[in-house]
C-alpha angles and dihedrals in degrees: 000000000000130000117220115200118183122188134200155034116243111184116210115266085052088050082049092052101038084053096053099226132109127243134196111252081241101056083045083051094053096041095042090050082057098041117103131195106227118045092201095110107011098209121211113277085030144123147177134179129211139208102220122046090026099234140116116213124207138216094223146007093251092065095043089051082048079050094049091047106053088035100048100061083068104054100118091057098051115120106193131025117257128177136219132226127195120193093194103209 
């Protein structure tokens, strides 16, 4: 048995930053309106990124799939790997 332990709360425009792409102030606005602070119970429509390890988790697979969708477009400019959880409730 193994024990995973993940820290932080980036907000996003740190997760932005730490990722090394550019959103539109309108693709931040709809992230940041779905970003919550405390990952204990991930709600749907939700989201939450961590430090260490670098991921953000969701509260359901349709805003993992809106993740995937602003973030992806970008994926030649990203800078450092992060990985997505859903929680697919």
């Amino acid at each position: 048995m193994s024990l995973i332990v993940s820290f932080g709360n980036l907000t996003t425009e740190q997760m932005v930053k730490r990722l090394g792409i550019s959103l539109t102030e309108e693709e931040i606005q709809t992230l940041e309106e779905r970003r919550i602070d405390s990952a204990q119970d991930t709600p749907k429509g939700g989201w939450h990124c961590f430090y260490a390890p670098f991921k953000v988790v969701t509260g359901d697979d349709e805003m993992a799939q809106l993740f995937v969708d602003i973030i992806m477009p970008h994926n030649s400019e990203i800078k450092e790997q992060m990985m997505l959880e859903s929680y697919g409730k």
